[in-house]
FIVEX-762483 format. One record per residue (C-alpha): residue number from 1; y negated, x negated, z; residue in three letters. Coordinates in nm, 3 decimals. Each point is the difference from the previous one (the first is absolute). Example, Ala and Ser with C-alpha at 12.3 -4.5 7.8 and 13.67 -1.06 7.14 Angstrom:
2
PT,k,v,u,w,r
PT,1,0.450,-1.230,0.780,ALA
PT,2,-0.344,-0.137,-0.066,SER
// end
This chain:
399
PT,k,v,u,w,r
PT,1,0.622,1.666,-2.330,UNK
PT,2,-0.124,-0.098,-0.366,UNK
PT,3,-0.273,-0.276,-0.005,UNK
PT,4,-0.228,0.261,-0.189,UNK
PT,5,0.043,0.231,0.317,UNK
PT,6,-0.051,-0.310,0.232,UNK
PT,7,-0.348,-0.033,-0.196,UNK
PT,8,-0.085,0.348,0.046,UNK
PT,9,0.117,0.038,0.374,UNK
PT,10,-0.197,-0.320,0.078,UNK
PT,11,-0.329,0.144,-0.225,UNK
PT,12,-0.036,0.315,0.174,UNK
PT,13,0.036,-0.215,0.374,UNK
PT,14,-0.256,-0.210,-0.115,UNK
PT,15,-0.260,0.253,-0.195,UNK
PT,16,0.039,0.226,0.306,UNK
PT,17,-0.020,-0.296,0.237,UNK
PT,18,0.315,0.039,0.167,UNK
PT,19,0.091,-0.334,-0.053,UNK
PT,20,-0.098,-0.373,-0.059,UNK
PT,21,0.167,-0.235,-0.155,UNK
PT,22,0.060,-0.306,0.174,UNK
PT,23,0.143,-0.175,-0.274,UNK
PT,24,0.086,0.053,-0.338,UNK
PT,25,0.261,-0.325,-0.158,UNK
PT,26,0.232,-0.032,-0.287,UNK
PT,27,0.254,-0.275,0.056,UNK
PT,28,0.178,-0.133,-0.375,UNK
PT,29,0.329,-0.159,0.062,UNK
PT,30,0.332,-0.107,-0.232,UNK
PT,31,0.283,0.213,0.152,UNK
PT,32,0.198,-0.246,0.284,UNK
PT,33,-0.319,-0.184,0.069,UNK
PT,34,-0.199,0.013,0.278,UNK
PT,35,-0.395,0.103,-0.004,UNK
PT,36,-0.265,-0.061,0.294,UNK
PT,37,-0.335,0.142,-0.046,UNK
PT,38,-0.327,-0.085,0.223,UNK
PT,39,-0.274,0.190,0.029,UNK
PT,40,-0.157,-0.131,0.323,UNK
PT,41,-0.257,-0.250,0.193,UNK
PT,42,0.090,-0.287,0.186,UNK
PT,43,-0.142,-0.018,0.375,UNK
PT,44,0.037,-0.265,0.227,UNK
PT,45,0.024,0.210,0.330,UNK
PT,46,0.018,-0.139,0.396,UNK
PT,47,0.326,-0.017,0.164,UNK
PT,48,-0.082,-0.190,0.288,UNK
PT,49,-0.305,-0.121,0.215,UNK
PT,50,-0.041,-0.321,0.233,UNK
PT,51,-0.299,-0.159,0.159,UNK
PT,52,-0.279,-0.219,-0.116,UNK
PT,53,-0.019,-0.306,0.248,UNK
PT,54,-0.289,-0.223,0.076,UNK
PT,55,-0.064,-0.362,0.213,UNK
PT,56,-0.303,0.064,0.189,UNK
PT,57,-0.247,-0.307,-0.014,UNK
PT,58,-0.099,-0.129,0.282,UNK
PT,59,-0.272,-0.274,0.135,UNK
PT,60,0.117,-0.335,0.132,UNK
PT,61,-0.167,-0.330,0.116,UNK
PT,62,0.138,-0.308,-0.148,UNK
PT,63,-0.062,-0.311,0.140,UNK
PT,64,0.028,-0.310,-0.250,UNK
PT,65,0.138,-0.341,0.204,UNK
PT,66,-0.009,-0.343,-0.139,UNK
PT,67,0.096,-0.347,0.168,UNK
PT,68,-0.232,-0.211,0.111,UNK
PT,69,0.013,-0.368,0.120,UNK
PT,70,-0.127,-0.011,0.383,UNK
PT,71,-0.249,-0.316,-0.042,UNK
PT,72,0.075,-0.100,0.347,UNK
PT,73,0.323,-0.005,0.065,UNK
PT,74,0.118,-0.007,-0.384,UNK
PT,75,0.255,0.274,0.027,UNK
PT,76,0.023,0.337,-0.247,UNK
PT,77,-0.114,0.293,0.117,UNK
PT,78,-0.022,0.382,-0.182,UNK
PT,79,-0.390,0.145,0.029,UNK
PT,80,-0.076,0.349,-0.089,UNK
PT,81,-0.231,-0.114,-0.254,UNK
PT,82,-0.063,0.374,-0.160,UNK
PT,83,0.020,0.369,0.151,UNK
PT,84,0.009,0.261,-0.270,UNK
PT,85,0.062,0.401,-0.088,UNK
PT,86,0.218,0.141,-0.194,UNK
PT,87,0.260,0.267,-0.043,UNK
PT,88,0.407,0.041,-0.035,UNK
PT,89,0.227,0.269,-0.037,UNK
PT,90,0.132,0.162,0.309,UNK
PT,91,0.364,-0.012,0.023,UNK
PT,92,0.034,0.362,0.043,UNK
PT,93,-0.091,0.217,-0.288,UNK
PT,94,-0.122,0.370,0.008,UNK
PT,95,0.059,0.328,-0.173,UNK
PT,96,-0.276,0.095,-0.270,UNK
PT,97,0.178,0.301,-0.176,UNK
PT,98,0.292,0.043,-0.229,UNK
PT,99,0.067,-0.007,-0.368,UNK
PT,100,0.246,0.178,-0.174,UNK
PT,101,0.307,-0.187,-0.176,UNK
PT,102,0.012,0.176,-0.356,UNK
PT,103,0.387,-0.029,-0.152,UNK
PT,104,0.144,0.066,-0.358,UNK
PT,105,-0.190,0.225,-0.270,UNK
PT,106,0.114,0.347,0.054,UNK
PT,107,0.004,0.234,-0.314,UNK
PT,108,-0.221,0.328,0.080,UNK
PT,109,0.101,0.280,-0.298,UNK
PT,110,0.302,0.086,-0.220,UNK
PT,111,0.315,-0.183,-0.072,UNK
PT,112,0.217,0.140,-0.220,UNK
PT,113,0.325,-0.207,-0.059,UNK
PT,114,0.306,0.211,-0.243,UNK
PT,115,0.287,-0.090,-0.194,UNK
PT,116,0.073,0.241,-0.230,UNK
PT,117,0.338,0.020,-0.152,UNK
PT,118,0.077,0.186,-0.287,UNK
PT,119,0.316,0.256,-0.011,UNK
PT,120,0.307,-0.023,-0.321,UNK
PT,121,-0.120,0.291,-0.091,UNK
PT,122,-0.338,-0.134,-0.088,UNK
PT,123,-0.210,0.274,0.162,UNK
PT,124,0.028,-0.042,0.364,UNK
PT,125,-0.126,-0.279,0.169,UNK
PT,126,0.099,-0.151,0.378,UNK
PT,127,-0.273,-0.114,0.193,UNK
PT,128,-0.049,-0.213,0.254,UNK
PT,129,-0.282,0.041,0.186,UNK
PT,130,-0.225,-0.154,0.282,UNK
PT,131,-0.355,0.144,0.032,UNK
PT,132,-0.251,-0.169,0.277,UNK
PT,133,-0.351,0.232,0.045,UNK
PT,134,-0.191,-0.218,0.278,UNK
PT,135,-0.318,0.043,0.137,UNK
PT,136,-0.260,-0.119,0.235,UNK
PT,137,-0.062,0.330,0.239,UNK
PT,138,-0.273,-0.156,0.217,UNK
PT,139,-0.008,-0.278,0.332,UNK
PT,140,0.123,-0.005,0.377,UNK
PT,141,-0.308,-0.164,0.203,UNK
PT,142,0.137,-0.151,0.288,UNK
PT,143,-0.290,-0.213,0.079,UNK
PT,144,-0.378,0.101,-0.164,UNK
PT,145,-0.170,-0.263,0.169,UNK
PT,146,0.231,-0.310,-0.063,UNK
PT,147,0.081,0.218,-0.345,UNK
PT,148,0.373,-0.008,0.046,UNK
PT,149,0.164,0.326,-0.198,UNK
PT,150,0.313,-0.010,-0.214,UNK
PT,151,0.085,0.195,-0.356,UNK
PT,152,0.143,0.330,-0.012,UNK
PT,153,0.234,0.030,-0.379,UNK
PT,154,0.125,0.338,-0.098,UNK
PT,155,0.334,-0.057,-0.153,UNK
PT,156,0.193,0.253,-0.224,UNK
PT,157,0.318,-0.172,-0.164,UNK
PT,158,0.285,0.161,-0.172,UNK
PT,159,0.325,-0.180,-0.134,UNK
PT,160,0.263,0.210,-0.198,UNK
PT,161,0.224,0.009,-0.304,UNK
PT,162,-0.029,0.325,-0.239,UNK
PT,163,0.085,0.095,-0.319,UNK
PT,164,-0.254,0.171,-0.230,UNK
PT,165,-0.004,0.186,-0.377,UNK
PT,166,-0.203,-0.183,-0.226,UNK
PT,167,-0.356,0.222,-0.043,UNK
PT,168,0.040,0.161,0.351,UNK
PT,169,-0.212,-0.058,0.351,UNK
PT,170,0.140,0.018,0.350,UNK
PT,171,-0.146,0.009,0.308,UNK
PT,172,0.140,-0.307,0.192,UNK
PT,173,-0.109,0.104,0.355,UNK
PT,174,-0.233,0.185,0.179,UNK
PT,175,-0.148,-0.115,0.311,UNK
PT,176,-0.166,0.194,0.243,UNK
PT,177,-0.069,-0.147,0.416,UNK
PT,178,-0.286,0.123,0.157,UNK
PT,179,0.131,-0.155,0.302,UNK
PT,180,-0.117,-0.313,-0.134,UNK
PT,181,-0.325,0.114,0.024,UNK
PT,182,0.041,0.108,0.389,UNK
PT,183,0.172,-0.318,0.134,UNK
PT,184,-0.295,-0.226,-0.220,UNK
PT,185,-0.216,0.163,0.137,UNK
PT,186,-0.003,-0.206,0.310,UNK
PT,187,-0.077,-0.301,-0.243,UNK
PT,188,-0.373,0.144,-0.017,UNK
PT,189,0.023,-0.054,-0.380,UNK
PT,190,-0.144,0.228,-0.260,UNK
PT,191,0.326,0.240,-0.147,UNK
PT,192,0.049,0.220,-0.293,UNK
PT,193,0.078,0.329,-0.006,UNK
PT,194,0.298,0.139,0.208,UNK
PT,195,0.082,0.206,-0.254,UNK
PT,196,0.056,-0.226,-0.288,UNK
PT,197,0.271,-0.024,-0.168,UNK
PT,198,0.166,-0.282,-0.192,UNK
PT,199,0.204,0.067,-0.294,UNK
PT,200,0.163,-0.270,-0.245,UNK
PT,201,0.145,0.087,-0.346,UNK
PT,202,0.185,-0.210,-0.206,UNK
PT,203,-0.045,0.046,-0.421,UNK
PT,204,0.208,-0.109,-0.296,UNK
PT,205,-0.258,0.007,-0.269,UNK
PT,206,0.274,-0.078,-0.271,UNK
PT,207,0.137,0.311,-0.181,UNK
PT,208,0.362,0.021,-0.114,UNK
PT,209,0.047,0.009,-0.377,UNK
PT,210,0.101,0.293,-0.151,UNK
PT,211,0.364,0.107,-0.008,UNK
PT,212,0.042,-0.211,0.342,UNK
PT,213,0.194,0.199,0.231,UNK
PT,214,-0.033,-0.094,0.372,UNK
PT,215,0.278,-0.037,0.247,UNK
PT,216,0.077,0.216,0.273,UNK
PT,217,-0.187,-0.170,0.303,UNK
PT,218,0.212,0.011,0.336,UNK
PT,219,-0.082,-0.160,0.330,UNK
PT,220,-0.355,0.082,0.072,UNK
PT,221,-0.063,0.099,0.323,UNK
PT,222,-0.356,0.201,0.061,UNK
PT,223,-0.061,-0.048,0.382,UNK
PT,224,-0.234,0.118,0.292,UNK
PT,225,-0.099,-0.071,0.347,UNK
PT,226,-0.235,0.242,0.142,UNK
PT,227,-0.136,-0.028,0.377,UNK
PT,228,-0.128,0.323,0.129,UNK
PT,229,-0.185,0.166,0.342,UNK
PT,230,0.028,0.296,0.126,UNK
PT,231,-0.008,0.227,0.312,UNK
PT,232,0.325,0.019,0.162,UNK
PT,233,-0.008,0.395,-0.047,UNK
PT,234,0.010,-0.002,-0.360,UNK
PT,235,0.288,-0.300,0.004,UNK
PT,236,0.197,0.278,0.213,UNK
PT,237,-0.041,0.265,-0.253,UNK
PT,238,0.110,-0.285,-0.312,UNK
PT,239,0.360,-0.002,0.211,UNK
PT,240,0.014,-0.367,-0.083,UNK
PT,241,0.313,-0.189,0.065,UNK
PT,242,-0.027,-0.337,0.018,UNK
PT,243,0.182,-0.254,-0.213,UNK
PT,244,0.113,0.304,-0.228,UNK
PT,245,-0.105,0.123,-0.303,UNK
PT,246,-0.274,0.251,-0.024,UNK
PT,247,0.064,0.379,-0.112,UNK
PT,248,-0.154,0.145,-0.280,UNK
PT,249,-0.176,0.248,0.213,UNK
PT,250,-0.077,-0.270,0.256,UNK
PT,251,-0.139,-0.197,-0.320,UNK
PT,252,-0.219,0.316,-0.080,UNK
PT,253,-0.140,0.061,0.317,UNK
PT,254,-0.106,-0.323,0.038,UNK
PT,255,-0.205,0.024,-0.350,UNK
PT,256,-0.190,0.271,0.123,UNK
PT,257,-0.108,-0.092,0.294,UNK
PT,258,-0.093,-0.350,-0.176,UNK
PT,259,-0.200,0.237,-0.154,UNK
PT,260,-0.164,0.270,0.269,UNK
PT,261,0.034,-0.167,0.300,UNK
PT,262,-0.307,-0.291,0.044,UNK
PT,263,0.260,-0.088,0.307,UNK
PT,264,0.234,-0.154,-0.211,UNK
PT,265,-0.121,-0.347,-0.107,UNK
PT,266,0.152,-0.207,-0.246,UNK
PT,267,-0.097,-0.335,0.125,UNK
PT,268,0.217,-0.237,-0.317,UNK
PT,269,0.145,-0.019,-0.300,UNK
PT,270,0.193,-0.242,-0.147,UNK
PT,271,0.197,0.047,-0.320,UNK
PT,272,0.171,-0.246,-0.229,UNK
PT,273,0.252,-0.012,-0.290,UNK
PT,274,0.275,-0.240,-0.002,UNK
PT,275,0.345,-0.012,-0.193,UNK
PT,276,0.360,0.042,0.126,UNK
PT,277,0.100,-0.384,0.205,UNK
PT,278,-0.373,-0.142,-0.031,UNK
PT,279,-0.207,-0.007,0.350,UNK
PT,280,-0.371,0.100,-0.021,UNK
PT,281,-0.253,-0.109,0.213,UNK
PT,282,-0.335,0.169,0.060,UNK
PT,283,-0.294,-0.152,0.253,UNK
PT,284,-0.276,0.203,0.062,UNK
PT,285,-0.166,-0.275,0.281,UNK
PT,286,-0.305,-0.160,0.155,UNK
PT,287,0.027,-0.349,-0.006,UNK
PT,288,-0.189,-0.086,0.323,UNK
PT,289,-0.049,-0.344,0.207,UNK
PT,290,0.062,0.102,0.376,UNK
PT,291,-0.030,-0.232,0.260,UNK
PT,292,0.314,-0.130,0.181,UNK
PT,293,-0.237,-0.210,0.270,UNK
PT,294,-0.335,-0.089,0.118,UNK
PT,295,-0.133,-0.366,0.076,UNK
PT,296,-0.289,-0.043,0.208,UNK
PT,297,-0.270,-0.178,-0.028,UNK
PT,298,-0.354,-0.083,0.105,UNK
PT,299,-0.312,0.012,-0.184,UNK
PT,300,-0.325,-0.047,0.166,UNK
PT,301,0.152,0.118,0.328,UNK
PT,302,0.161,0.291,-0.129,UNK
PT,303,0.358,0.073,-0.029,UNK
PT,304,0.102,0.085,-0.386,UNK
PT,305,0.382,0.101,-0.059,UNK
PT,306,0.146,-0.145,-0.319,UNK
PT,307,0.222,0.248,-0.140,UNK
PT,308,0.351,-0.152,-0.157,UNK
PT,309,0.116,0.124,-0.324,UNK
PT,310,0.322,-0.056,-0.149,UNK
PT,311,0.112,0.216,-0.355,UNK
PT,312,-0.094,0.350,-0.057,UNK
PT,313,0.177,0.274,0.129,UNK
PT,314,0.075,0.355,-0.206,UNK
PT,315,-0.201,0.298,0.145,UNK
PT,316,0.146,0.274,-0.237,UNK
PT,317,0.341,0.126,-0.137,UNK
PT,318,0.242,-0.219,-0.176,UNK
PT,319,0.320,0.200,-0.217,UNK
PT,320,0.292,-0.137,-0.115,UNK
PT,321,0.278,0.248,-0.133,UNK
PT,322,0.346,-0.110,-0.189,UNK
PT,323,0.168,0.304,-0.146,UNK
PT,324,0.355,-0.014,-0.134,UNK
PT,325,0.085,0.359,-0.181,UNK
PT,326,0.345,0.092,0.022,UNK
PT,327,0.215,0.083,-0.336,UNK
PT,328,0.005,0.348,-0.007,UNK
PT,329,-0.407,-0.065,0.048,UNK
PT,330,-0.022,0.276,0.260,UNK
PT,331,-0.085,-0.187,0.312,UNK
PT,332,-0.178,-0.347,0.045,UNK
PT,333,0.069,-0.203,0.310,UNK
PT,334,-0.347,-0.203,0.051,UNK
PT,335,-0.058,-0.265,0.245,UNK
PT,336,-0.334,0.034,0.131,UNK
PT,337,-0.235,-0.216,0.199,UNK
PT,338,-0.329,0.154,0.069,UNK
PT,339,-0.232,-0.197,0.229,UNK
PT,340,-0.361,0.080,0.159,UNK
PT,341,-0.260,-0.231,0.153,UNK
PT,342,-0.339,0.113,0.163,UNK
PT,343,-0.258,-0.131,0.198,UNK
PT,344,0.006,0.240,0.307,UNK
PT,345,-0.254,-0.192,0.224,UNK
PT,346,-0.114,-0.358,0.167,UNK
PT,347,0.087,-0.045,0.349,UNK
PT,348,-0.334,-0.160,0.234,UNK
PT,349,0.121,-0.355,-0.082,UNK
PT,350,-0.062,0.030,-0.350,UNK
PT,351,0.391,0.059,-0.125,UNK
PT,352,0.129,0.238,-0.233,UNK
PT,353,0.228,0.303,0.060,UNK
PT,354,0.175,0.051,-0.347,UNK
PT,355,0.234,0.342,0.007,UNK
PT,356,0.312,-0.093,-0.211,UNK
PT,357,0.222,0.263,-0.137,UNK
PT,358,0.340,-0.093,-0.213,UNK
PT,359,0.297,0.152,-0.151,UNK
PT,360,0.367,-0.160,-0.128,UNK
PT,361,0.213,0.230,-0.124,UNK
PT,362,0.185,0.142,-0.255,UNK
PT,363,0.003,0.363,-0.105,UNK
PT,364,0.243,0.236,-0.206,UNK
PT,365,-0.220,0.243,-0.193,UNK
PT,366,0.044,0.262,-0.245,UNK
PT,367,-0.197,-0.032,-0.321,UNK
PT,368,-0.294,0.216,0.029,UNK
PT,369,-0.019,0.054,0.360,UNK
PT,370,-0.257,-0.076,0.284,UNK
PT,371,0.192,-0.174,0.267,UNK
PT,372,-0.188,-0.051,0.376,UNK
PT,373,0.033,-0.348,0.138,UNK
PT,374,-0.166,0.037,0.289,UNK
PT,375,-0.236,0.177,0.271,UNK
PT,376,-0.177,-0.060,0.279,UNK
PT,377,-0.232,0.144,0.301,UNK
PT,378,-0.368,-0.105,-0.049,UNK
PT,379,-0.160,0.105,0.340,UNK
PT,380,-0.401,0.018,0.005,UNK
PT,381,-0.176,0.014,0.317,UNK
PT,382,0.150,0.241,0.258,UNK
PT,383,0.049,0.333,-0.167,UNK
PT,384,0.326,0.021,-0.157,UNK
PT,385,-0.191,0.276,-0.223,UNK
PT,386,-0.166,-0.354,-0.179,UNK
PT,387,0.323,-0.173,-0.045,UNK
PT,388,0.136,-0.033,-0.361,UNK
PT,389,0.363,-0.079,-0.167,UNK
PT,390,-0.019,-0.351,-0.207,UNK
PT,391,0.267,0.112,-0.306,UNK
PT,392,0.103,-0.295,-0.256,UNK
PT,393,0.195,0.206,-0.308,UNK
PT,394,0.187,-0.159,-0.274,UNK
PT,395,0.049,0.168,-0.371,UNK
PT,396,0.174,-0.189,-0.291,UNK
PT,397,0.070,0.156,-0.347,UNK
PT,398,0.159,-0.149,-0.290,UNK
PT,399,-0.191,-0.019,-0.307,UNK
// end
């Protein structure tokens, strides 16, 4: 799109609040060099906890001895001359509480880092791009009384290579997981929304100069990754094959009962743009401290376990996608590795069950078409009437 109908799109979100913006920056580079742009705050958050030791002070008689001269037989002799209290530090020290052990700043906010390259033919410019959006979602209390918790960071990064029109807007990526919502849940942290929606456009402000005529673009690759639910009597009637392409009719019936049937759940979205040989990654994650081990330990006779934290772990949905188009520009093969991390439960000892999903593969698909990668049985309680078919679907299109 034109930047004029960016501005308008993004007006009418934000007069009919749709829509927020989250950030709003204009990066200025020379073409070939490489901008970084911060828009954050600096915290200095936990990563670790250990105890807070004391020596107990105890009472203790000292007795003060000096030699003496015996007068009658003339020989030395130590007296106790003087008997006093005092204290000293036991040799065994005790457990008080714990402190937390605070590591390197950590930038909360926007990075924005591009190199922007500009095209021979003066209005097209290449752009590399690396966008960080990073945000404190709320705390994981694993001790009130001793006040032990940990940080919970929302982190939505994108890195990929594009080529844009001087004066025109694109939409970078769209992010959509409401299944990060469900698996944080079990952080007891305060969430957004499930139904928000992240979108990221990328703007050349500069307008070409009159006369310029653009080249013909080639090699940008448009793709999708939609996760979906549904009852396993409507995945019947779809006549789904997997690993194949979808019909057009298959393609339609799916839209509409997207659309009628409140069955049919979308549950992501994760869409991108690349360029033909250049790998984009996309992570739509929880950064979350989970504890790998306890240490006990007692404090006024009562047995507190020390969780043991090592680096975060990824609750979410990381992307990455290479596409390579081939000359005739009809199919792309892409080489795809999806991956998905929640937080399913904690086991009675305090550990983490993290469900991990992942994909490395590499399709053939035809330009334009939806392509299903996988399904799976998703049984719910005893009545196969409740069970639901997990589809992941694929769609790439040339642009």
């Amino acid at each position: 799109m034109t930047n004029d109908e960016y501005e308008k799109l993004l007006a009418y979100l934000l007069k009919n609040k749709k829509a927020f913006k989250l950030y709003d920056t204009v990066v200025k580079s020379v073409s070939g060099k490489t901008s970084v742009n911060r828009d954050v705050k600096e915290y200095l958050f936990p990563e670790s906890y250990s105890p807070i030791t004391s020596k107990q002070a105890a009472k203790y008689n000292e007795t003060i001895k000096k030699e003496e001269i015996d007068s009658k037989t003339g020989k030395a002799k130590l007296k106790n001359l003087i008997s006093t209290r005092g204290t000293k530090e036991a040799e065994n020290s005790s457990v008080t509480g714990f402190k937390a052990n605070f590591g390197e700043l950590r930038d909360v906010g926007l990075i924005l880092e591009c190199t922007p390259q500009l095209e021979p033919d003066g209005v097209t410019v290449s752009i590399d791009q690396a966008t960080q959006l990073i945000a404190l979602q709320g705390w994981r209390e694993y001790n009130k009384d001793h006040a032990i918790k940990m940080p919970l960071l929302r982190s939505l990064t994108q890195e990929t290579r594009q080529i844009l029109l001087m004066g025109t807007t694109r939409i970078t990526a769209c992010l959509f997981d409401p299944s990060l919502k469900l698996s944080s849940s079990l952080f007891t942290a305060k969430q957004a929304s499930n139904e928000n929606c992240i979108l990221m456009f990328t703007s050349i402000l500069n307008k070409p100069q009159k006369g310029a005529v653009a080249a013909v673009q080639e090699g940008h690759i448009h793709y999708s990754q939609i996760k979906m639910e549904m009852p396993e009597s409507v995945f019947s009637k779809l006549k789904f094959n997997q690993g194949k392409y979808l019909s057009e009719d298959s393609v339609k019936l799916l839209m509409k009962e997207c659309t009628l049937n409140k069955e049919v759940i979308v549950t992501s979205i994760n869409k991108g743009i690349s360029i033909n040989g250049n790998t984009s990654i996309t992570r739509n994650v929880l950064e979350a401290y989970l504890p790998e081990g306890y240490k006990a330990f007692n404090i006024n006779n009562e047995n507190v376990n020390l969780p043991i934290f090592e680096d975060p772990l990824d609750i979410g949905s990381i992307y990455e996608m290479t596409p390579q188009i081939d000359p005739e520009g009809v199919y792309v093969e892409a080489e795809l590795k999806p991956s998905n991390y929640s937080l399913n439960s904690w086991t009675q000892n305090g550990s983490p069950v993290i469900d991990s999903k992942s994909l490395d593969t590499r399709i053939k698909i035809k330009n334009g078409e939806v392509f299903l990668l996988n399904s799976k049985l998703k049984q719910s309680g005893f009545s196969p009437k409740n069970n639901k078919i997990v589809l992941s679907l694929f769609y790439m299109e040339l642009i």
